[in-house]
MARVO-398874 format. One record per residue: residue in one letter; x, z negated, y negated of N, C-alpha, C, CB in turn. Coordinates in steps of 0.001 Angstrom, whole numbers, padded with zeros to 6 digits, always signed. Each point is the difference from the previous one (the first is absolute). Glycine has a CB too. Layout:
residues N
AXZYXZYXZYXZY
...
This chain:
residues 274
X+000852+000000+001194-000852+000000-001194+000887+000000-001243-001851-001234+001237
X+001656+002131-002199+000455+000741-000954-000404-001463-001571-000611+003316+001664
X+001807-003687-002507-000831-000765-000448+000623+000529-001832-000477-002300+002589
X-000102+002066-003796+000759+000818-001228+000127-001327-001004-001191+002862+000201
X+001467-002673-001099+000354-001112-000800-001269-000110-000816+002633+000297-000041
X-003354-001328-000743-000868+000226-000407-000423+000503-001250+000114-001178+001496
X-000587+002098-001894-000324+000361-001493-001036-000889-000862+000457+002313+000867
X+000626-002418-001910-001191-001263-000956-000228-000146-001472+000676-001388+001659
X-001376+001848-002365+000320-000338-001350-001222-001070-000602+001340+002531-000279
X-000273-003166-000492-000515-001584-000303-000837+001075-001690+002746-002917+001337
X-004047+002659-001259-001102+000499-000806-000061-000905-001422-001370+000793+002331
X+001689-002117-002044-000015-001140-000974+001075-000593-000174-001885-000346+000435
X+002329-000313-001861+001167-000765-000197+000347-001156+001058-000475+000586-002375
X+001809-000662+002795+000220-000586+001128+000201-001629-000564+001077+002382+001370
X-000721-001980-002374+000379-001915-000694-000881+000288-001299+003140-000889+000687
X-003349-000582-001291+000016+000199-001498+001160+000598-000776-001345-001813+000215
X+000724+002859-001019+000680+000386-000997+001078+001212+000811-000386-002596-001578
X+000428+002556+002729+000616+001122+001109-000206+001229+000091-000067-001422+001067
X-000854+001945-002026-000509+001274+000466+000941+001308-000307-002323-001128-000350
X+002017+002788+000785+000695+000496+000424+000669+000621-001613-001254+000144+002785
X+001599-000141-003257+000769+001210-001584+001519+000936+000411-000750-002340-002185
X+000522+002885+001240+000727+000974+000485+001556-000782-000098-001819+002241-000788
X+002846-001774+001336+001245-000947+000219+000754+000135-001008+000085+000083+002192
X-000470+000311-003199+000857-000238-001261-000551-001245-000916+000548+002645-000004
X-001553-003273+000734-000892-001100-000855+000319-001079+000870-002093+001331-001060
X+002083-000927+002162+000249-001506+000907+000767-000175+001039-001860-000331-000439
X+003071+001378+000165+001427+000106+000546+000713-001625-000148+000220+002915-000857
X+000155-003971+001484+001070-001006-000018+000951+000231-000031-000837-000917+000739
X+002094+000320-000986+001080+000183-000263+000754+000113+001577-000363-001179-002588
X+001438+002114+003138-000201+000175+001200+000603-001719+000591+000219+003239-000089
X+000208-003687-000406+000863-001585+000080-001571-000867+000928+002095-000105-003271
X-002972+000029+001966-001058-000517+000613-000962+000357+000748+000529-000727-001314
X-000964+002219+001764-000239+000832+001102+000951-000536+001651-000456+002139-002305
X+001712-002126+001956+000885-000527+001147-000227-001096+000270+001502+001099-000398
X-001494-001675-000557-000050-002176+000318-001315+000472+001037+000597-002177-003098
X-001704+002295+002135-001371-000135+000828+000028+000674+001617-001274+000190-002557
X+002084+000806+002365-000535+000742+001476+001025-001453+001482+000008+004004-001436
X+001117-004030+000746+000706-001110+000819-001053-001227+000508+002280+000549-001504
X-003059-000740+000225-000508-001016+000331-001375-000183+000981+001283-000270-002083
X-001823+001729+001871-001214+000383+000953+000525+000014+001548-001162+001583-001970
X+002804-000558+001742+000096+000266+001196+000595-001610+000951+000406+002993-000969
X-000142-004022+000106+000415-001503+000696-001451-000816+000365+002482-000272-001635
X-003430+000792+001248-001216-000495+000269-000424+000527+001579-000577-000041-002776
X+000805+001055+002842-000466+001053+001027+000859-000030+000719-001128+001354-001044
X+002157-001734+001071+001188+000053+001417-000389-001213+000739+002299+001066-001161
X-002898-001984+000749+000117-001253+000595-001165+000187+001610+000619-001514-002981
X-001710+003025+002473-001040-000115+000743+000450+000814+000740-001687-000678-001181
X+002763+001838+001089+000944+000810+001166+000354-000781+000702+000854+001518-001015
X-000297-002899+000842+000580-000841+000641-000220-000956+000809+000628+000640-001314
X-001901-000762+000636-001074-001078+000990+000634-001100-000218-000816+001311+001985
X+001301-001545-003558+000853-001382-000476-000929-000420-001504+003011+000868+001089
X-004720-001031-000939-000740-000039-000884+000742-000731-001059-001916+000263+001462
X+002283-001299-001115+000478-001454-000988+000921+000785-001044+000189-002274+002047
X+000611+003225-001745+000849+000703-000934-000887+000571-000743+001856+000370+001259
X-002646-000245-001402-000553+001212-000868-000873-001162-001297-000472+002502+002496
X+000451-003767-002486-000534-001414-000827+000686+000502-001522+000135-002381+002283
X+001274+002295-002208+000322+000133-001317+000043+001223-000660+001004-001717+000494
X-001988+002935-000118-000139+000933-000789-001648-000231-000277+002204+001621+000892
X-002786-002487-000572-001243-000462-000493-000181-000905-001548-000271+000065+002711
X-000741+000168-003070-000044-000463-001452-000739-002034+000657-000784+003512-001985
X+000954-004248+001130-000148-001282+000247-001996+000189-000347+003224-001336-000833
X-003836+001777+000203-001349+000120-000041-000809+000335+001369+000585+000649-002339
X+000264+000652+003157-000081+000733+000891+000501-000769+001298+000137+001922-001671
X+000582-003143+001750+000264-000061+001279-000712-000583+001025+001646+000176-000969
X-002711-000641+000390-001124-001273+000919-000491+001523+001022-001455-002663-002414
X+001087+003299+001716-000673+001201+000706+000833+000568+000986-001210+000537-001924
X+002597-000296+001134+000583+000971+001415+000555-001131+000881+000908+002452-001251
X-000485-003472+000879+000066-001180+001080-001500-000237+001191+001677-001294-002262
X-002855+001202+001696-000849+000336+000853-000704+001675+000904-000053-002292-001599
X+000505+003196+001077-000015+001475+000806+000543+000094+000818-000187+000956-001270
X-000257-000373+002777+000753+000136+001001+000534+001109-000092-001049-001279+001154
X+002314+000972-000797+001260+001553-000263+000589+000724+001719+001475-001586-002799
X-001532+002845+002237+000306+000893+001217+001039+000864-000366-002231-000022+000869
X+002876+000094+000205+001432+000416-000248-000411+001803+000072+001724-002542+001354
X-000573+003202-001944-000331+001167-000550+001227+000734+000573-001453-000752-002172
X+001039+002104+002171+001324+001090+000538+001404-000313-001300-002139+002544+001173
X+001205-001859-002509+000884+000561-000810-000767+000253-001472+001322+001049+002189
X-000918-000530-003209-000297+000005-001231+000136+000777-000557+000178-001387+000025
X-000802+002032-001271+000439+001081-000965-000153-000470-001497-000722+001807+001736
X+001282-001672-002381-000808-000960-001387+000228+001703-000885+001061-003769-000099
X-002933+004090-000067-000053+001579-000459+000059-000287-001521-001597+001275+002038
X+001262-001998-002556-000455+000135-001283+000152-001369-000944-001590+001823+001077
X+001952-001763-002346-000336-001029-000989-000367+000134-001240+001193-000823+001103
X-002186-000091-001345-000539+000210-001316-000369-001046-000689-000623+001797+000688
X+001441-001691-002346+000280-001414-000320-000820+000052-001384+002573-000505+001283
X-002948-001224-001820-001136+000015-001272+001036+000709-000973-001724-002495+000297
X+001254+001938-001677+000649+000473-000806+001329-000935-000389-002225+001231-000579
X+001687-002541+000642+001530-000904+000105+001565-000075+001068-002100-001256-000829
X+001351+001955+002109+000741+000415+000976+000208-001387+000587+001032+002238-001001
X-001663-003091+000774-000237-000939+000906-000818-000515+000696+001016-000076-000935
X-001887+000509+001160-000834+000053+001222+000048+001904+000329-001895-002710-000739
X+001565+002767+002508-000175+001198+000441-000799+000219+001254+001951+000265-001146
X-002088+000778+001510-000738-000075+001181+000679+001079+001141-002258-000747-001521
X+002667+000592+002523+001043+000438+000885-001236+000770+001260+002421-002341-000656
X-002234+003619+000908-000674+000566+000727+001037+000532+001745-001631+000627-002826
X+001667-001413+003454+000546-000114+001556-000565+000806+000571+000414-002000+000224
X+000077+002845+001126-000385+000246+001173+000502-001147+000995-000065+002473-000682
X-000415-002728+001409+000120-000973+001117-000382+000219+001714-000458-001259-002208
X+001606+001460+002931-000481+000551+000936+000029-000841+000862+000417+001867-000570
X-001699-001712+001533-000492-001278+000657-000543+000637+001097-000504-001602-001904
X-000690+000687+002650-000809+000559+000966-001179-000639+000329+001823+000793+000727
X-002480-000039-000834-001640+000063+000709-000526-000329+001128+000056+001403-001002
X-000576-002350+001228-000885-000052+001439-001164+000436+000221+000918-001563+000218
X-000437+002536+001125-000863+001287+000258-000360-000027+001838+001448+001642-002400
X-002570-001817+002414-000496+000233+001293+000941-001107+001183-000738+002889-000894
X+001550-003778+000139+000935-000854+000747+001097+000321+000226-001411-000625+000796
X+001712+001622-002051+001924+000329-000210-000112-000237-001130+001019+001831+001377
X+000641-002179-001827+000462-000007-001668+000410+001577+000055+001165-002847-000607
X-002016+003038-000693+000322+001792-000161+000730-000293-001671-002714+001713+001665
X+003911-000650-001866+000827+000008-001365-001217+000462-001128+002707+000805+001192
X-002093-001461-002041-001008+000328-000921+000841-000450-001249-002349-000306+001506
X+002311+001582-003113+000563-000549-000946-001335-000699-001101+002344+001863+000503
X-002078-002293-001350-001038-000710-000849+000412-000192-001190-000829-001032+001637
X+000101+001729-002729+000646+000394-001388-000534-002165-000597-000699+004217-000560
X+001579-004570+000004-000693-001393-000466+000395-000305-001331-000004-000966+002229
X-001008+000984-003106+000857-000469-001613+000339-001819-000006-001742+002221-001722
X+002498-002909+001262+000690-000884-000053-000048-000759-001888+001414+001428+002548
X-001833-002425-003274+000304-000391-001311+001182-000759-000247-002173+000088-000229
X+003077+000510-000406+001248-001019-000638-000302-000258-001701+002088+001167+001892
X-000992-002266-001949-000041-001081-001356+001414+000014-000067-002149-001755+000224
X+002637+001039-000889+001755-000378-000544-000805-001545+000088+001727+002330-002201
X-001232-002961+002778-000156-001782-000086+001183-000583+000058-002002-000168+001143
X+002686-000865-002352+001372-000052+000288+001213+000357+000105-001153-000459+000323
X+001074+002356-000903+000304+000820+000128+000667+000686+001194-000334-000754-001964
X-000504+000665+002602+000123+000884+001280-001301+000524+000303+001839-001296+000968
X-002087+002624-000306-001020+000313+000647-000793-000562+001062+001049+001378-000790
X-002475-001538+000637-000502-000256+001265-001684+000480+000356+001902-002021-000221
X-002039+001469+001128-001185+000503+000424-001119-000857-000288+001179+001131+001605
X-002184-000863-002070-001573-000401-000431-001351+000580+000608+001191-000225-002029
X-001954-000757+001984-001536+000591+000368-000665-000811-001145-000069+000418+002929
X-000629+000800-003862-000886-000378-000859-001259+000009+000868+001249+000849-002106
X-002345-001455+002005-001471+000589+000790-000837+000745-001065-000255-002112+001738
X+000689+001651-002774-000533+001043-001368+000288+001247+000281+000419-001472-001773
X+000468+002245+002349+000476+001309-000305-000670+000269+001862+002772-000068-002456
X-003528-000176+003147-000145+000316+001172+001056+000003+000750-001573+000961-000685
X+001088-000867+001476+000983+000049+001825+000624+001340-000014-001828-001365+001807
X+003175+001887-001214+000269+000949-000242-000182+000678+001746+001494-000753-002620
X-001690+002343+002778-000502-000070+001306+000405+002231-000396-002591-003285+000718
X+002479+003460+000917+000096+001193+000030-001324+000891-000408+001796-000696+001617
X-002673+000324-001990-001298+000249-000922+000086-000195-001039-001126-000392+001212
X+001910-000514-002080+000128+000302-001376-000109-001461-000176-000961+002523-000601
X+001320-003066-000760-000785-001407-000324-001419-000172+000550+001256-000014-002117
X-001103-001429+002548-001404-000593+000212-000178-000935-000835-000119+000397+002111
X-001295+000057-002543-001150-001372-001001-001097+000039+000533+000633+000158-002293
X-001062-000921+003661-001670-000016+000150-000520-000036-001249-000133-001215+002039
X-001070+001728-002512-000729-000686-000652-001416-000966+000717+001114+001941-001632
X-001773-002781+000312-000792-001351+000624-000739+000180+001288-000390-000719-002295
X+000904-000076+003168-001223-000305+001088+000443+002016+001023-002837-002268-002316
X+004189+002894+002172-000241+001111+000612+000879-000462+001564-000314+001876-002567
X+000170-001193+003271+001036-000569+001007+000286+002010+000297-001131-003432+001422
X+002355+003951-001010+000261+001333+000262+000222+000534+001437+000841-000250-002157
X-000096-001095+003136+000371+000229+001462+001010-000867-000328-000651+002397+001012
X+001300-002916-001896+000989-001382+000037+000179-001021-000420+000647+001034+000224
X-000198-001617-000147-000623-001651-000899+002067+000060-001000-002545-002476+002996
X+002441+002243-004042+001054-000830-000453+000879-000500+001122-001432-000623-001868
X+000557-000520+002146+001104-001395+001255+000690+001389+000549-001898-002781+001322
X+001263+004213-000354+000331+000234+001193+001148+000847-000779-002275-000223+001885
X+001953+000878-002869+001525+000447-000464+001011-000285-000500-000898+000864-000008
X+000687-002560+000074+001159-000848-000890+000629-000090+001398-001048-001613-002409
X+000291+001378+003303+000737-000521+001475+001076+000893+001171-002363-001250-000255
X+002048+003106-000569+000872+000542+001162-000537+001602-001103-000112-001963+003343
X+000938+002790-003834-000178+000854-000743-000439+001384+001168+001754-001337-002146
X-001101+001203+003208-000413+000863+000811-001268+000115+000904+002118-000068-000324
X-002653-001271+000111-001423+000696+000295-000728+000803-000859-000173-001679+001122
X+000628+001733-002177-000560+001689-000681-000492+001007+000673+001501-000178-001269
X-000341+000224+002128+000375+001892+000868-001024-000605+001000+003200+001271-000051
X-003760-002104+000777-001064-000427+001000-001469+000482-000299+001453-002025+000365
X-001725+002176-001933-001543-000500-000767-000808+001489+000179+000982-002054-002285
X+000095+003119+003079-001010+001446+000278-000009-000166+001634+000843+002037-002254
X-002076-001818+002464-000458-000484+001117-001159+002069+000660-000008-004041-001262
X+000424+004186+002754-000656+000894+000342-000900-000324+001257+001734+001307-001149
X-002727-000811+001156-000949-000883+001280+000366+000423+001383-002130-000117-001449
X+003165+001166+001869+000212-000157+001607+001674+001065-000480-003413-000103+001937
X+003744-000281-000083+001792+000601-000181-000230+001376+000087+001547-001845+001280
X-002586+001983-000505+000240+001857+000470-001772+000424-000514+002193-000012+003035
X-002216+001270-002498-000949+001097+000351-000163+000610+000865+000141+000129-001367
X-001475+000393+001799-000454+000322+001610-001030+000710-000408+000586-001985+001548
X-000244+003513-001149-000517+001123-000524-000296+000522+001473+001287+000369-002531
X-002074+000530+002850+000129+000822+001709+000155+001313-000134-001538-001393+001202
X+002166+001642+000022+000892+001159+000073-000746+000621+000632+002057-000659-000106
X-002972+000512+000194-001069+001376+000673-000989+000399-000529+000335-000551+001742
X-000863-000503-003077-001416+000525-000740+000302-000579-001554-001996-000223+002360
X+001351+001194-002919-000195-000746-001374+000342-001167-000030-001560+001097-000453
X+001996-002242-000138-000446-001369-000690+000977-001031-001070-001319+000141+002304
X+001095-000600-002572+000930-000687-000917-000055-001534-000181-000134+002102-001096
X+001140-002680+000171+000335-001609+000175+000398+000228-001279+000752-000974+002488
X-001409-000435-002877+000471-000599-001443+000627-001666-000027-002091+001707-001017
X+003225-001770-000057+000157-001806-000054-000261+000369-001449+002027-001453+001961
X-001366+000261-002276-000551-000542-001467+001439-000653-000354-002975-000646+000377
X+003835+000898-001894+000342-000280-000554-000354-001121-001589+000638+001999+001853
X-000175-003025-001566-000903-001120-000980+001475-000619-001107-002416-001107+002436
X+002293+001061-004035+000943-000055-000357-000296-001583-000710+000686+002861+000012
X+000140-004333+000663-000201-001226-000540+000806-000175-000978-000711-000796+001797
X+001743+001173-002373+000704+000129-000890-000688+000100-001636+001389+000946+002108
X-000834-001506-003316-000827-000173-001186-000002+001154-000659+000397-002192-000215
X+000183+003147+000364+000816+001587-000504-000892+000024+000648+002444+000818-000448
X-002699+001035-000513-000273+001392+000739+000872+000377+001032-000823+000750-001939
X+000740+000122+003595+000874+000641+000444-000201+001225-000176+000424-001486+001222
X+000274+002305-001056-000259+001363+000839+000243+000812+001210+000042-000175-001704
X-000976+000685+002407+000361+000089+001974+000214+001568-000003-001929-002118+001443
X+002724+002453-000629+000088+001446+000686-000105-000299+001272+001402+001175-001497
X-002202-000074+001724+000157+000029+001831+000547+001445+000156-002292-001642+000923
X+002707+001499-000023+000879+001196+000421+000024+000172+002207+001958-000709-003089
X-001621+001708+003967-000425+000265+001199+000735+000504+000627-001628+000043-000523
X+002436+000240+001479+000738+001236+000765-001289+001265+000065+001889-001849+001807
X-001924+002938-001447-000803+000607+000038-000789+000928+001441+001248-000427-002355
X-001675+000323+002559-000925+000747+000838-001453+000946+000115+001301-001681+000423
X-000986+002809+000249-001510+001019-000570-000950-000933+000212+000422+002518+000734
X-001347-002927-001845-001681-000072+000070+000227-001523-000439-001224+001884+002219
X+002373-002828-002882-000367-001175-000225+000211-000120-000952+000102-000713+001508
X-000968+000211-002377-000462-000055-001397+000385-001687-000146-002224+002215-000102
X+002488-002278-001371-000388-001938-000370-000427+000190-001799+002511-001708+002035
X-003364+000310-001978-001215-000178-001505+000662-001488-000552-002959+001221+001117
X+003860-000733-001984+000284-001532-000887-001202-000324-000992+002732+000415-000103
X-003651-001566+000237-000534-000345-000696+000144-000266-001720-000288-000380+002366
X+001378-000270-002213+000338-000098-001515+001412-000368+000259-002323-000787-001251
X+003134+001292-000276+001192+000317-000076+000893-001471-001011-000951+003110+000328
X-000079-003538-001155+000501-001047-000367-001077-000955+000291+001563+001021-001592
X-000699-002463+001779-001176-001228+000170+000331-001150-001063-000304+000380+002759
X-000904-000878-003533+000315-001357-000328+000327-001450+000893-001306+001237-001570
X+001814-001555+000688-000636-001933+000940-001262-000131+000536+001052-001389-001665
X-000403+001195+003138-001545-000287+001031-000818+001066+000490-000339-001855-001267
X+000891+003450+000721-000151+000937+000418-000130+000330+001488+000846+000123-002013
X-001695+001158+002674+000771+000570+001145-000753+001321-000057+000699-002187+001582
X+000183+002921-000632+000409+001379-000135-000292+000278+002023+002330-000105-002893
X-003520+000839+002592-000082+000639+002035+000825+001435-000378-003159-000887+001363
X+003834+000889+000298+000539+001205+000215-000681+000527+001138+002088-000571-000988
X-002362+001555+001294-000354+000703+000991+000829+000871+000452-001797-000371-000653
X+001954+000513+001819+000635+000891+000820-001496+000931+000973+002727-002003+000087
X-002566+003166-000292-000680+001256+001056+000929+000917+000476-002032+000060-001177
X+001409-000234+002775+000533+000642+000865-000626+001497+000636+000749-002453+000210
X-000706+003641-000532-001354+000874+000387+001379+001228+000945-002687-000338-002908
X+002819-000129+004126+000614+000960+000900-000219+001086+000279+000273-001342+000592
X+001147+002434-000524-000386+001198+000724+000222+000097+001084+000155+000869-001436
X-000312-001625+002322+000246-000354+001522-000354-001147+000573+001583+001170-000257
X-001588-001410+001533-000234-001265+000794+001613-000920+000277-002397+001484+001339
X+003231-000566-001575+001447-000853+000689+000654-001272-000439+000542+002109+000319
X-000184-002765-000097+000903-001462-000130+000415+000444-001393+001094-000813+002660
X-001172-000174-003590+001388-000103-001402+000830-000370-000251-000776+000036-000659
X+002259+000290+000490+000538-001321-000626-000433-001043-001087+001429+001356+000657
X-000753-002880-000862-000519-000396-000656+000641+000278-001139-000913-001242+001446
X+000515+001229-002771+000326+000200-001145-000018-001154-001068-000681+002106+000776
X+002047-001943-001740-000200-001218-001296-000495+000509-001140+001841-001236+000610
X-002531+000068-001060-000291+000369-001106+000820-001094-001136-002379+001175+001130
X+002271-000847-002434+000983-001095-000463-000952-000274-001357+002819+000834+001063
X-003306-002316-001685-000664-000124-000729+000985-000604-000803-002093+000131+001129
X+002539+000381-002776+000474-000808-000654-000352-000709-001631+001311+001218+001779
X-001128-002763-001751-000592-000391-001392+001229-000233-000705-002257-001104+000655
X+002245+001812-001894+000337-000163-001347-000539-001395-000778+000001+002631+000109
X+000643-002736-001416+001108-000380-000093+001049-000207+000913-001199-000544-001362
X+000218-000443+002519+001203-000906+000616+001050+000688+001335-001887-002133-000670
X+001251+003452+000624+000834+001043+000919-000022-001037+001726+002113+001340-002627
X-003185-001507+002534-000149-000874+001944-000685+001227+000521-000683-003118-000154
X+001259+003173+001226-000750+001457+000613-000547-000806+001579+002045+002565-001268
X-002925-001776+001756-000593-000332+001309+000242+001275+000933-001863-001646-001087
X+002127+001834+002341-000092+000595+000508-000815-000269+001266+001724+000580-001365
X-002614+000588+001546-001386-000337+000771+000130+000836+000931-001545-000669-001645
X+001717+000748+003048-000624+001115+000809-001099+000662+000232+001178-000821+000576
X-001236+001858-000357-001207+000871+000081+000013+000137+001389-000008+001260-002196
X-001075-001745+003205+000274+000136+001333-001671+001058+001009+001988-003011-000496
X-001530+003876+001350-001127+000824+000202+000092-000363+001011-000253+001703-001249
X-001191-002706+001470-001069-000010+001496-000089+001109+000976-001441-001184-001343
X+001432+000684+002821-000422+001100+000628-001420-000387+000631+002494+000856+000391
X-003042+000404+000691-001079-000561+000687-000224-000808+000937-000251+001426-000619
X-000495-002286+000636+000006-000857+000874+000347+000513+001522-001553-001107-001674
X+001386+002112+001929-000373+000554+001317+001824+000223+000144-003147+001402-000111
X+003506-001008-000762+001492+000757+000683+000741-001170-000542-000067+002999-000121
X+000006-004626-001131+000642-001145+000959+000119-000858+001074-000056+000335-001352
X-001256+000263+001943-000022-000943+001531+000758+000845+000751-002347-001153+000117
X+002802+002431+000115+001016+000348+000371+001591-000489-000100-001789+001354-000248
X+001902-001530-001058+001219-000498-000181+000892-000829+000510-000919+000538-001219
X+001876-001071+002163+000999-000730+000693+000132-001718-001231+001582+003001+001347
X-002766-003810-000908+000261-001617+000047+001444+000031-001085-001056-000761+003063
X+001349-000033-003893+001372-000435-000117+000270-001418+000432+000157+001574-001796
C-alpha cells in the first residue's frame, strides 16, 4: 500500500497576529528564524526518541500542566515546513510534518501529519504554548466549536493524542461484493467525524461493464458520502479481484478497498474444501 505525504493549507491565521504577508513584511532576521527552528526541532527529537521528559524545557511554563498531562507517542521523524512570525517577531507559529502511524484494521500503517505548533520568547528563549483562544491546531485547520456544537471530537480527545485525527474518517465495510455472472452492485458509506470539510476521490482498477457513483465529493462535519459500485457483465466467468483506492484530502489518508466478484452458488459447491 502506496502512501503520499499529506497536502494541506492552513485557510486561517495559525497564531495571533501570524497570518500569511508577503515575505518582505514578515521576513525575521535569519539569526532568529535559526534560533526558532533549533528550538522546534529540540522539542520534536525528544518524541523520535521516545525520551518525552526532554522535550519539558522547550515548553512555555503556562503550557506545561497540559503537555505534562497528554499522552505522548513516539514518532518516526519530522519536517519543520514553514514559519510565520507576528509583527514583533516574537511570538510565531511553526507548521511541522510529523511522521507517525495510524491504526488500521490492527496494523500501524505510516502516516505523515501536517501540525501547526504556537511559540513565544519567555525568558528569552523560544518555546512552546497552547492558547485555547486561538483554537486547537489540527490537520483541518484551526478549531473553535462554537456554543453547545460538538463536530466528531471533543477538545479532551485532541489534547490527549493528536493522531487520532487521521482515525475520525470512518467507512462502513473493508470490501465489496459485486457478481460475476449478473448485473448487481454494492455500496459502503464513507462518514467524515472530523470538524473540517474533507474532500473524497474514489478511484478503481478497471474492468468492461463496471461502473462506480460517488455521492458527494466534499463532506462537512458529521457528513457522509455512499459509494456505489455496479457490476453489469459481459460474461458468466470468474474475476479477478480488483482495488479500488478511496482518498481524503486535506489529510491525504487513503483506504484501499477490494472489489471482490461472487460466483454461483452451484459452481462453489464444486470447489475443493480449503
Amino acid at each position: 500500500m502506496m502512501f503520499r505525504p499529506f497536502v494541506f493549507v492552513f485557510a486561517a491565521a495559525l497564531s495571533a497576529g501570524a497570518q500569511d504577508k508577503p515575505s518582505l513584511f514578515n521576513a525575521a532576521p535569519a539569526d532568529v528564524e535559526k534560533t526558532l527552528r533549533e528550538r522546534v526541532a529540540g522539542f520534536y527529537q525528544p518524541y523520535v526518541d521516545a525520551k518525552f521528559r526532554a522535550a519539558e524545557p522547550f515548553v512555555c511554563e503556562d503550557t506545561k500542566e497540559l503537555h505534562y498531562n497528554q499522552e505522548k507517542s513516539k514518532i518516526r521523524g519530522f519536517e519543520i515546513l514553514k514559519v510565520n512570525f507576528d509583527d514583533s517577531f516574537k511570538k510565531a507559529s511553526v507548521v511541522t510534518t510529523v511522521q507517525t502511524a495510524i491504526h488500521m484494521r490492527g496494523q500501524l500503517i505510516p502516516a505523515n501529519a501536517p501540525m501547526a505548533t504556537n511559540w513565544k520568547i519567555e525568558d528569552g528563549k523560544w518555546c512552546y504554548y497552547f492558547d485555547p483562544a486561538l483554537g486547537r491546531p489540527s490537520p483541518a485547520g484551526i478549531m473553535k466549536p462554537g456554543p453547545g456544537s460538538r463536530t466528531g471530537m471533543s477538545e479532551a480527545e485532541m489534547k490527549r493524542d493528536p493522531n487520532i485525527i487521521l482515525n475520525q474518517i470512518k467507512v462502513s465495510k473493508e470490501k465489496l461484493l459485486v457478481k460475476s455472472w449478473e448485473k448487481s452492485a454494492d455500496t459502503l458509506v464513507v462518514t467524515n467525524g472530523m470538524p473540517g470539510t474533507v474532500t473524497l476521490s474514489f478511484q478503481t482498477e478497471s474492468i468492461p461493464g463496471l461502473t462506480y457513483r460517488l455521492e458527494k465529493q466534499e463532506l462537512a462535519a458529521g457528513e457522509s458520502s455512499l459509494i456505489e459500485v455496479i457490476y453489469d457483465p459481459a460474461n458468466t466467468s470468474a474475476k479477478p479481484t480488483l482495488r479500488a483506492k478511496l482518498t481524503v484530502d486535506p489529510i491525504g489518508r487513503i483506504f484501499t478497498i477490494p472489489i471482490e466478484f461472487d460466483i454461483p452458488e452451484e459452481i462453489r459447491k464444486q470447489l475443493p474444501k480449503p
